[in-house]
Residue frames as a rotation matrix with the C-alpha (Angstrom) as fourth column:
UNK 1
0.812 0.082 -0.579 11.57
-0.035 -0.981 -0.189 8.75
-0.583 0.174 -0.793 63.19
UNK 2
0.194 -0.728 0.658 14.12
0.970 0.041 -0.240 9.48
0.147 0.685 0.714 60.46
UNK 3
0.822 -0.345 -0.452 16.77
-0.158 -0.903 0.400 12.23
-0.546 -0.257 -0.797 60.64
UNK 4
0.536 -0.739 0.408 19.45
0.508 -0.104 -0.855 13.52
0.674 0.665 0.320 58.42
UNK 5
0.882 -0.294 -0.369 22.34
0.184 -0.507 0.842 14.72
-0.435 -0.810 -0.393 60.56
UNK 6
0.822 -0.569 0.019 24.91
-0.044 -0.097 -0.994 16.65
0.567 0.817 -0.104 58.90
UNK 7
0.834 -0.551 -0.019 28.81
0.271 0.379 0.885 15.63
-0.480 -0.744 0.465 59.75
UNK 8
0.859 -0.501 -0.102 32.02
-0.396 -0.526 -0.752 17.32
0.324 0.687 -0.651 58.98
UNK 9
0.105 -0.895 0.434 35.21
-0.671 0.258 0.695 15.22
-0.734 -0.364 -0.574 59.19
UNK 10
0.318 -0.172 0.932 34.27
0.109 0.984 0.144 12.44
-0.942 0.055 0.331 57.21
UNK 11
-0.156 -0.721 -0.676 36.85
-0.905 -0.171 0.391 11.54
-0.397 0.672 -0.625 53.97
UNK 12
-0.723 -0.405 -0.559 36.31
-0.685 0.528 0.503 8.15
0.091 0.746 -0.659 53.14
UNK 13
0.536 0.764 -0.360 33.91
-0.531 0.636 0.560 4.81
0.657 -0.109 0.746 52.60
UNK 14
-0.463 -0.431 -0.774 36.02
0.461 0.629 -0.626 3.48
0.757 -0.647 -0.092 55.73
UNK 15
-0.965 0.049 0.258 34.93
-0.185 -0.821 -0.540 6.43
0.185 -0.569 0.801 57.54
UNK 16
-0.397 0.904 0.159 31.39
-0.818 -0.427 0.386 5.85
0.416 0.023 0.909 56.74
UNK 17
0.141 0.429 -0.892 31.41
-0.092 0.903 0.420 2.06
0.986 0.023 0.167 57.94
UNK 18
-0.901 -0.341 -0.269 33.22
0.300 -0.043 -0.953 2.75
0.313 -0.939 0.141 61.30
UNK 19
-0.723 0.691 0.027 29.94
-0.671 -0.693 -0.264 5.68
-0.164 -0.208 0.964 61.67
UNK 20
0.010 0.871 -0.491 27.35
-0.760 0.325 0.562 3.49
0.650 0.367 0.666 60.33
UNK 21
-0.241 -0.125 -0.962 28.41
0.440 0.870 -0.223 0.80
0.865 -0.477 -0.155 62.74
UNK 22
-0.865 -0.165 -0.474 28.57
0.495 -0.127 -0.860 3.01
0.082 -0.978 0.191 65.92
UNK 23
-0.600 0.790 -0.126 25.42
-0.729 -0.604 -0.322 4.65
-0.331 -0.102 0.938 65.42
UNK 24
-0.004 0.869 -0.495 23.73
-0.578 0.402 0.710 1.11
0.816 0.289 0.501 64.69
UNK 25
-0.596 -0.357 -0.719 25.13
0.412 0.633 -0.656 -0.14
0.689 -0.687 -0.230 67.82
UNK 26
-0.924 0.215 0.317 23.10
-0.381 -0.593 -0.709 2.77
0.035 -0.776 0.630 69.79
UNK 27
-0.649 0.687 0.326 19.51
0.751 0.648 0.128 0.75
-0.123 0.328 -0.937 70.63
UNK 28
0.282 0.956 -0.076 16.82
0.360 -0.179 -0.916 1.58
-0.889 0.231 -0.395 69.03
UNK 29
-0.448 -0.469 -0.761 18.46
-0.626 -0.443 0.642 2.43
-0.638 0.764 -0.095 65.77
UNK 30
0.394 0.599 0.697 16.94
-0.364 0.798 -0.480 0.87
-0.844 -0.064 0.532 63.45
UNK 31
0.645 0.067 0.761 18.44
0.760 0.041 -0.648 2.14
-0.075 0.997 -0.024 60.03
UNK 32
0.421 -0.672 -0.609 21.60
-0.143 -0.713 0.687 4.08
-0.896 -0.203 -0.396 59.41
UNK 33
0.475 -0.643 0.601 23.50
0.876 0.277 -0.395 4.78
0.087 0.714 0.695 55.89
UNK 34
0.327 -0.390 -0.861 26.35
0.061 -0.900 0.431 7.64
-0.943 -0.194 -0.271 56.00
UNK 35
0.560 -0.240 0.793 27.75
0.775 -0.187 -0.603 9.37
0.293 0.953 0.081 52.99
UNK 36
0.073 -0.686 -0.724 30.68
0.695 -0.486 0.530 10.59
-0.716 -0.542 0.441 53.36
UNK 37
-0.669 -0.701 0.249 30.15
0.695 -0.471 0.543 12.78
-0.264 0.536 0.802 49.87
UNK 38
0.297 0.921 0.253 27.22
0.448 -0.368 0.815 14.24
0.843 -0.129 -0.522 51.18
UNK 39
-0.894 -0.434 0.115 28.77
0.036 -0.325 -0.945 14.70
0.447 -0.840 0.306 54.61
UNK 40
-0.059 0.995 0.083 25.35
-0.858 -0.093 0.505 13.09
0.510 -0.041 0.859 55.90
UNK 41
-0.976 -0.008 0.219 23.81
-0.139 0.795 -0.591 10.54
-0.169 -0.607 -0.777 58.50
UNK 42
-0.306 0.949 -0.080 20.51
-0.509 -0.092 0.856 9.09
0.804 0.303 0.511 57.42
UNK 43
-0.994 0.104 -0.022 19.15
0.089 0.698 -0.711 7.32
-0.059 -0.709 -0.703 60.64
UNK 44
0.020 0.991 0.129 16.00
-0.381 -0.112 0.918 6.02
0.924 -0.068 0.376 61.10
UNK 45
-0.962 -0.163 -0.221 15.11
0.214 0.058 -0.975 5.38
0.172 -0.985 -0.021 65.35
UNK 46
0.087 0.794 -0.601 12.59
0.913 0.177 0.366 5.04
0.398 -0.581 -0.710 67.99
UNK 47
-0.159 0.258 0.953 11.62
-0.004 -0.965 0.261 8.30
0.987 0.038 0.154 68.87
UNK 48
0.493 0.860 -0.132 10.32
-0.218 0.270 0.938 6.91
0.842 -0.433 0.321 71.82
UNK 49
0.291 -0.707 -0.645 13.82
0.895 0.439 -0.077 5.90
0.337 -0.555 0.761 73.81
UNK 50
0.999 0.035 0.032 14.92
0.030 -0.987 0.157 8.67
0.037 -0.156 -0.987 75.83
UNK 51
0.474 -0.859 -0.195 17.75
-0.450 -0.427 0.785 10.77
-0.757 -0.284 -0.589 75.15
UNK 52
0.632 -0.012 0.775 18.24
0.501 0.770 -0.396 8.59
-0.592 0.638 0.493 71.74
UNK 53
0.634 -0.641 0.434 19.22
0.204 -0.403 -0.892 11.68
0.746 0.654 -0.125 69.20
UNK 54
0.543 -0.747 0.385 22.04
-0.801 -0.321 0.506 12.36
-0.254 -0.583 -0.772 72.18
UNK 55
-0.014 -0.647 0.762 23.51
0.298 0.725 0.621 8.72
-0.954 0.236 0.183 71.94
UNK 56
0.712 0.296 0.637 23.14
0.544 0.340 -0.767 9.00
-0.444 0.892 0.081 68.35
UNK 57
0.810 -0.508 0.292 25.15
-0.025 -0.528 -0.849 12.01
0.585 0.681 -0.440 67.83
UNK 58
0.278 -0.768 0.578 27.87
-0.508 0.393 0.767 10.80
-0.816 -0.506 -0.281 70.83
UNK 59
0.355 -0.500 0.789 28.41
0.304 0.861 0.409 7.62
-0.884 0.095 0.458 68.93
UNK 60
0.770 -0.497 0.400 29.35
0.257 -0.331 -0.908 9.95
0.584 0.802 -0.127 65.63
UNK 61
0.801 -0.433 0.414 31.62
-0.548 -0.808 0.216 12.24
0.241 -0.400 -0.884 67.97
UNK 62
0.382 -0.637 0.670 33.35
-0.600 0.380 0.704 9.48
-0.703 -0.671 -0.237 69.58
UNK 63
0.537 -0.394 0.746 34.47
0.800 0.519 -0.301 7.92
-0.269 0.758 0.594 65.56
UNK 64
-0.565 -0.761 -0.318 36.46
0.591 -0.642 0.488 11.23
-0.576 0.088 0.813 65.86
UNK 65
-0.527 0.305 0.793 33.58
0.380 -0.751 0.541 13.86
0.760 0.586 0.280 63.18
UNK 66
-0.965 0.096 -0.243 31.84
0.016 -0.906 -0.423 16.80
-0.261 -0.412 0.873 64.16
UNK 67
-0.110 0.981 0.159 28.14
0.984 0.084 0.159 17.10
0.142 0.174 -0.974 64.09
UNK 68
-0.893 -0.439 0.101 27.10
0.438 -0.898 -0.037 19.96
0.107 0.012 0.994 62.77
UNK 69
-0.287 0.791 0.539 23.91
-0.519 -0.602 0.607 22.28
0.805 -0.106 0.584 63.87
């Protein structure tokens, strides 16, 4: 499954590698680019892992941004 998750904190292309790392670390990820001048997470994931979009938006939260909606 692919999902755009919008994020509000992020400022820089450090920002987005810290995010893009911790949200490829969560398994089943599979695919993950962030833009931080979009203020956007593209992930692509197993649909299939429970409780997946939870880890997914933890492992943003815990690089310090907000997930918004």
């Amino acid at each position: 499954m692919e999902q755009k998750i919008y994020v509000e904190g992020l400022g820089s292309t450090e920002d987005e590698q810290k995010t893009a790392s911790a949200v490829l670390s969560v398994q089943g990820v599979s695919h993950c680019v962030v833009s931080y001048e979009k203020a956007q997470v593209f992930v692509t994931y197993d649909e299939k892992i429970p409780d997946i979009e939870h880890a997914i938006r933890n492992a943003i939260q815990l690089c310090g941004f907000d997930v918004l909606g």
